[in-house]
MARDREN-214244 format. One record per residue: residue number from 1; residue in one letter; x negated, y negated, z of N, C-alpha, C in turn. Coordinates in nm, 4 decimals, always signed. Example, Ala and Ser with C-alpha at 12.3 -4.5 7.8 and 13.67 -1.06 7.14 Angstrom:
[1; 'A'; [-1.3190; +0.5690; +0.7800]; [-1.2300; +0.4500; +0.7800]; [-1.3200; +0.3300; +0.7800]]
[2; 'S'; [-1.2850; +0.2250; +0.7080]; [-1.3670; +0.1060; +0.7140]; [-1.2900; -0.0030; +0.7870]]
This chain:
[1; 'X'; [-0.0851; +0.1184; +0.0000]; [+0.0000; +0.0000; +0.0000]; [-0.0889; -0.1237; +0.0000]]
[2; 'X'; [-0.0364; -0.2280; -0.0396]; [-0.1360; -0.3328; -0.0778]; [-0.1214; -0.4167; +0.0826]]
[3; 'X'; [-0.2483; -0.4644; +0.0905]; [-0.2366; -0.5798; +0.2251]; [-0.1148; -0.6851; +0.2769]]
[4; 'X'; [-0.0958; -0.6977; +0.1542]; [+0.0398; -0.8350; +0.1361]; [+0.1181; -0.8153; +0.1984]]
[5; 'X'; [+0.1588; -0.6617; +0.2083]; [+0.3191; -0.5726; +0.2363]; [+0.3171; -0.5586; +0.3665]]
[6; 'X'; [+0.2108; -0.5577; +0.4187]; [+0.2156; -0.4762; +0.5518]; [+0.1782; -0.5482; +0.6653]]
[7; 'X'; [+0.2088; -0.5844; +0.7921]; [+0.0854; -0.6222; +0.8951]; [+0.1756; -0.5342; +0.9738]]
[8; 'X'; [+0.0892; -0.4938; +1.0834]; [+0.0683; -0.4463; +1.1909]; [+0.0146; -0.4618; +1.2998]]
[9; 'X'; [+0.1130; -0.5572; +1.3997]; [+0.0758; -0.6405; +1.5098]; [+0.0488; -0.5712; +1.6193]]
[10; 'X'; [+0.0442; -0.4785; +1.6969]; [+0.0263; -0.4091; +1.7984]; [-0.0383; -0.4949; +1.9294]]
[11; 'X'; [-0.0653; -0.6151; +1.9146]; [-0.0727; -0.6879; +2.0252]; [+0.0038; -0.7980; +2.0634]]
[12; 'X'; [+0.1095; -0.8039; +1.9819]; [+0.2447; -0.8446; +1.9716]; [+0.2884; -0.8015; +2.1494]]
[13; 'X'; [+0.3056; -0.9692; +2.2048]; [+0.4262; -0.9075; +2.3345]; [+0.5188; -0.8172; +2.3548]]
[14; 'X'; [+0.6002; -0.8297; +2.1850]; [+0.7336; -0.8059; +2.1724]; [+0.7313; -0.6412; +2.0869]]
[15; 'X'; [+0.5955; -0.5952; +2.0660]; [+0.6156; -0.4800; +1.9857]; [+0.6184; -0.3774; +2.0659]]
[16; 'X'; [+0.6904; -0.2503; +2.0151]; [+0.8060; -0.2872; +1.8952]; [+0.9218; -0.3306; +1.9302]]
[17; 'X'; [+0.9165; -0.3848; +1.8244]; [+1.1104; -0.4839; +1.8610]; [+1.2346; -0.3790; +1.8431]]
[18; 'X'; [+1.1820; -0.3227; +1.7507]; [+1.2879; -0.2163; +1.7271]; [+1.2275; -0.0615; +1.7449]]
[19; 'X'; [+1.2911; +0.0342; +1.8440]; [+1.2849; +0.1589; +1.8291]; [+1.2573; +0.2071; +1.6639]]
[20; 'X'; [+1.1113; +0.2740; +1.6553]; [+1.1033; +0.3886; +1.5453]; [+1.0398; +0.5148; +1.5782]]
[21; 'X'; [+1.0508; +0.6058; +1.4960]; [+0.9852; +0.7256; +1.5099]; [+0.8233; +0.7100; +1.5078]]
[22; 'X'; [+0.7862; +0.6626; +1.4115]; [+0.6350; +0.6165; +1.3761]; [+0.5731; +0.5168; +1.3675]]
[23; 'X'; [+0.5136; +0.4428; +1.5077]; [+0.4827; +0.3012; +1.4870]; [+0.3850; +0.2784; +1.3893]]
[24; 'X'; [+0.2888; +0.3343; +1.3690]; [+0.1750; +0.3305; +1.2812]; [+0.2617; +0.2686; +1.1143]]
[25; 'X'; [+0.3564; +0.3190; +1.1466]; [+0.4745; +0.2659; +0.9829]; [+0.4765; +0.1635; +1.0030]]
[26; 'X'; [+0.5269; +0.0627; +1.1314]; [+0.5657; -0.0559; +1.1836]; [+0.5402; -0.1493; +1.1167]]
[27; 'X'; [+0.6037; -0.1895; +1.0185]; [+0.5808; -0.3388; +0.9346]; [+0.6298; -0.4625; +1.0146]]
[28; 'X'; [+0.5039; -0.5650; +1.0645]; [+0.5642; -0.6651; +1.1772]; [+0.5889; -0.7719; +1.0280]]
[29; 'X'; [+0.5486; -0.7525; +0.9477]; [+0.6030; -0.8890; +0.8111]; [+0.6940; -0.9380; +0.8362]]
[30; 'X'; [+0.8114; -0.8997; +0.8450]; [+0.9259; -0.9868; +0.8714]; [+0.9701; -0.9594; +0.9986]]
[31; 'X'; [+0.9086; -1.0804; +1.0991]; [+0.8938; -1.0326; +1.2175]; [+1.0949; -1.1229; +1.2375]]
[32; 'X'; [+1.1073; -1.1866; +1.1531]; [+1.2496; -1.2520; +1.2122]; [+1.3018; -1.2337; +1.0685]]
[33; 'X'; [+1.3837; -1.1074; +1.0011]; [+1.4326; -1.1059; +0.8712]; [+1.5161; -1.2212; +0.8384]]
[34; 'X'; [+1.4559; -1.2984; +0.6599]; [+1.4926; -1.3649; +0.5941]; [+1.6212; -1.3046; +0.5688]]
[35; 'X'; [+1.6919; -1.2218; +0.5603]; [+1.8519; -1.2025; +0.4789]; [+1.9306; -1.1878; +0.6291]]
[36; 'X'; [+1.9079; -1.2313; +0.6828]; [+1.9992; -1.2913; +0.8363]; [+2.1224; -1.3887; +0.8035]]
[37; 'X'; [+2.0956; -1.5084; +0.6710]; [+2.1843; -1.5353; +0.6113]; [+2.2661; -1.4955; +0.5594]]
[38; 'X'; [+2.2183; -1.3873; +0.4755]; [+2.3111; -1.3173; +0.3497]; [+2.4660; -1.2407; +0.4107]]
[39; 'X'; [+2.4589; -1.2219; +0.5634]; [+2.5968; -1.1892; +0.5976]; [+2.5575; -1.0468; +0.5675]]
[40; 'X'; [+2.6937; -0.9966; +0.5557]; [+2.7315; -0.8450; +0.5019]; [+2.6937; -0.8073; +0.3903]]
[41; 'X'; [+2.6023; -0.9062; +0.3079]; [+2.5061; -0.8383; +0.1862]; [+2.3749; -0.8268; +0.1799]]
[42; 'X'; [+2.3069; -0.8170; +0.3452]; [+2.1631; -0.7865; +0.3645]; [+2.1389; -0.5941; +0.3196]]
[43; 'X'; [+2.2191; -0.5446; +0.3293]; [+2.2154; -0.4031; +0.3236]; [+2.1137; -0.3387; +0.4133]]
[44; 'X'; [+2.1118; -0.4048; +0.5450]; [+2.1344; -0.3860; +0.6674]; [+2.1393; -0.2876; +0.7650]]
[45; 'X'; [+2.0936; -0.2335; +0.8570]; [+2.2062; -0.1804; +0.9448]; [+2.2427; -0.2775; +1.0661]]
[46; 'X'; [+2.3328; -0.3521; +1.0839]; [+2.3815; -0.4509; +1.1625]; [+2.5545; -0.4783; +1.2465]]
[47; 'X'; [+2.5655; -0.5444; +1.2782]; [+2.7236; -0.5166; +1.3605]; [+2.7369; -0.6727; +1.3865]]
[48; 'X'; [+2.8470; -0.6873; +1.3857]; [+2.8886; -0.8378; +1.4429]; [+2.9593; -0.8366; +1.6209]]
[49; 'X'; [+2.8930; -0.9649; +1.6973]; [+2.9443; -0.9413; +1.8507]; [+3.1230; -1.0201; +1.8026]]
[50; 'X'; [+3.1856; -1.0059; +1.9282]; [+3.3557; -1.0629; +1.9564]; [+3.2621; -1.2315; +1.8980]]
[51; 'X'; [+3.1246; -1.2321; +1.9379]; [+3.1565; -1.4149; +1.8980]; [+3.1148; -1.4635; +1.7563]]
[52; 'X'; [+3.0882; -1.3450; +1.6772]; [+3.1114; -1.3605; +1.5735]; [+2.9173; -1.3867; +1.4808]]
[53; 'X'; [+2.8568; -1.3675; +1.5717]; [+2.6532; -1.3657; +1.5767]; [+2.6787; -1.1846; +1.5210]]
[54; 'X'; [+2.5441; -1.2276; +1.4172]; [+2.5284; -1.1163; +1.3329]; [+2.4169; -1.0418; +1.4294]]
[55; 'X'; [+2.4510; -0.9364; +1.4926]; [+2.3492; -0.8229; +1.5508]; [+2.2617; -0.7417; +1.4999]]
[56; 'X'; [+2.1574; -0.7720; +1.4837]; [+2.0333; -0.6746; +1.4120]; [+1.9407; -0.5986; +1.4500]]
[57; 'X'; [+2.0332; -0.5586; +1.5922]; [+1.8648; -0.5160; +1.6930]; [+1.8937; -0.3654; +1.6525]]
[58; 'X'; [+2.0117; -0.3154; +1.5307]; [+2.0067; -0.1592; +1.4786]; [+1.9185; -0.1369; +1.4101]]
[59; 'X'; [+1.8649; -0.2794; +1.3295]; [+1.7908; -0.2652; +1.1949]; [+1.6749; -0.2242; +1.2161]]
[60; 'X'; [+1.6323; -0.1531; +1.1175]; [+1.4815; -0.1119; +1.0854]; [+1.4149; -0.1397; +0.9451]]
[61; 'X'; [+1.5397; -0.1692; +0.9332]; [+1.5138; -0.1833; +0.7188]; [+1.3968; -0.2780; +0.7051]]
[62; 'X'; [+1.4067; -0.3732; +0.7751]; [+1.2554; -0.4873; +0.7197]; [+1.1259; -0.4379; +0.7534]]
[63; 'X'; [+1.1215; -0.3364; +0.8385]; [+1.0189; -0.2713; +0.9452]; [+0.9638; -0.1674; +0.8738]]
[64; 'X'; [+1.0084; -0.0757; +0.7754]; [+0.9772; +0.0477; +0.7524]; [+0.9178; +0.0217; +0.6234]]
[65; 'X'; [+0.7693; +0.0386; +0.7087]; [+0.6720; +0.0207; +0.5441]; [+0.6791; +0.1046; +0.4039]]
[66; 'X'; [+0.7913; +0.1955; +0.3813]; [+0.7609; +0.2578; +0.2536]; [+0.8807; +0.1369; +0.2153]]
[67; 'X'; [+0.9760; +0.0916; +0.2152]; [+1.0806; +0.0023; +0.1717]; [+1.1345; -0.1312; +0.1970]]
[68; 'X'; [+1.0472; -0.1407; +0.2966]; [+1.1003; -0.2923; +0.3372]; [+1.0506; -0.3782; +0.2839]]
[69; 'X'; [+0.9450; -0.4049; +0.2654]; [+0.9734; -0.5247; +0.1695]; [+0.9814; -0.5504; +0.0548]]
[70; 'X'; [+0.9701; -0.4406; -0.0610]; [+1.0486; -0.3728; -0.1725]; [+1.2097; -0.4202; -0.1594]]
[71; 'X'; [+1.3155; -0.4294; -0.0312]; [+1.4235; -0.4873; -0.0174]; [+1.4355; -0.5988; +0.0293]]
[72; 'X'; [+1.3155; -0.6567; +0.0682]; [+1.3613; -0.7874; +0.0805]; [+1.3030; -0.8688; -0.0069]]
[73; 'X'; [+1.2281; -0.8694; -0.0862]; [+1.2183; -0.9237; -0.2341]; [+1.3189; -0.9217; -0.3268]]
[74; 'X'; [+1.4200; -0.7716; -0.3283]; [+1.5208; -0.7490; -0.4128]; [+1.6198; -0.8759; -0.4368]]
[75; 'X'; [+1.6351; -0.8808; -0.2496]; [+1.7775; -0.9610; -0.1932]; [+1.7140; -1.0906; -0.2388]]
[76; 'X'; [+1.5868; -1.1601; -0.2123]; [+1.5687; -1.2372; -0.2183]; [+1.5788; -1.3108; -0.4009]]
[77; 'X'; [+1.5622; -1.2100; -0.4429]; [+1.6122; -1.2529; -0.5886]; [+1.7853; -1.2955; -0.5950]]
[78; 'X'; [+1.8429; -1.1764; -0.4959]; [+1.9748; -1.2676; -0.5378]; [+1.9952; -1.4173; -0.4853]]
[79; 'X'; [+1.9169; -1.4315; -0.3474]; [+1.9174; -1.5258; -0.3084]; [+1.9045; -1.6462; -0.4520]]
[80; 'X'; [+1.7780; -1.6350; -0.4801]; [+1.7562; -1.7679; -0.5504]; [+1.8265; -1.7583; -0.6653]]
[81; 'X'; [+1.8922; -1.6087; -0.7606]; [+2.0818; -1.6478; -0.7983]; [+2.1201; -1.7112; -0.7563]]
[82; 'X'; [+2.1763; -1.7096; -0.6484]; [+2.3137; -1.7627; -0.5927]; [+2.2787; -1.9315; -0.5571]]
[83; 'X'; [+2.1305; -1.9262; -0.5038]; [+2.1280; -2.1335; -0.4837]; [+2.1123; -2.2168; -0.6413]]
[84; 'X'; [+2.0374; -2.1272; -0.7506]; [+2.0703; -2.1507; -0.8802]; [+2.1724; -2.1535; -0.9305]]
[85; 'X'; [+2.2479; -2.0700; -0.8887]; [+2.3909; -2.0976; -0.9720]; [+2.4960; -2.1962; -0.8886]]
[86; 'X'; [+2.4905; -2.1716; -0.7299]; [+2.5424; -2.3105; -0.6822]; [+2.4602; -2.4509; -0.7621]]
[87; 'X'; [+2.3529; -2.4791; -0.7597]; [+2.3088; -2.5733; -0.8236]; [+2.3666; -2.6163; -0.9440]]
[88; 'X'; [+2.3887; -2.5460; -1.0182]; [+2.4259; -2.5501; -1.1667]; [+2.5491; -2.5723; -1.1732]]
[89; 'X'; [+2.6168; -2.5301; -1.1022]; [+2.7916; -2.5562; -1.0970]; [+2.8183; -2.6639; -1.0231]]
[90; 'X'; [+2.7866; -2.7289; -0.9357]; [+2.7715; -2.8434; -0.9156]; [+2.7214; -2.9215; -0.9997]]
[91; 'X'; [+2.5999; -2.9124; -1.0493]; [+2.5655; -3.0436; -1.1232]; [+2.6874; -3.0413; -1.2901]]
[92; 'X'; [+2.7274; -2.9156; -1.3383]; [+2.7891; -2.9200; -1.4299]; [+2.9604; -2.9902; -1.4005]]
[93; 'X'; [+2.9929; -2.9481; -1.2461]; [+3.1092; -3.0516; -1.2201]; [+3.0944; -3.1978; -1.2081]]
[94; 'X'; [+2.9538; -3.2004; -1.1489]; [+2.9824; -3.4186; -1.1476]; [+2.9400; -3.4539; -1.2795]]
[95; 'X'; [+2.8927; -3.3725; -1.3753]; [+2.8852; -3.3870; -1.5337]; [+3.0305; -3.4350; -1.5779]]
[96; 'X'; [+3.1489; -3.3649; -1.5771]; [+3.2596; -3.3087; -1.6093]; [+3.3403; -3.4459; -1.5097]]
[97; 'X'; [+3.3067; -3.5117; -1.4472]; [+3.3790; -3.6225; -1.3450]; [+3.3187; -3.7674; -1.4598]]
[98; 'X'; [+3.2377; -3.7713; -1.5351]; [+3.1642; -3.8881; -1.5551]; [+3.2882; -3.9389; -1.7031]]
């Protein structure tokens, strides 16, 4: 695996944050996952509390060095879809006002 993908903090206060089988896997990279926004399309394992805060302390998905960040590059492409195409539809409506 290339350097980029991976760190492995082990002197981290907080490691591990999440229960795994194999820490030596332990990808600390996304030590606070970027698709925390995305809601119910992080593809996730997550739960919502009664107050309505997205719960992620199930997840492992950003953590597990054969795939995680292989998925969060994915999402992150839709990401910059979706602020591109908000962009664009906006600027094409105050076009459409003039």
């Amino acid at each position: 695996m290339n350097n980029y993908k991976f760190i492995h903090h082990k002197e981290c206060e907080f490691f591990p944050c999440h229960e795994m089988k194999n820490l030596e896997d332990f990808n600390c990279m996304f030590c606070y996952c970027p698709l925390y926004m995305m809601g119910e399309e992080c593809g996730g394992n997550f739960k919502y509390t009664p107050h309505g805060i997205k719960d992620c302390s199930n997840c492992n998905l950003p953590h597990i060095k054969e795939v995680g960040y292989a998925h969060i590059q994915k999402k992150m492409l839709d990401v910059i879809e979706r602020v591109q195409k908000e962009y664009l539809d906006k600027k094409k409506e105050e076009e459409s006002k003039k």
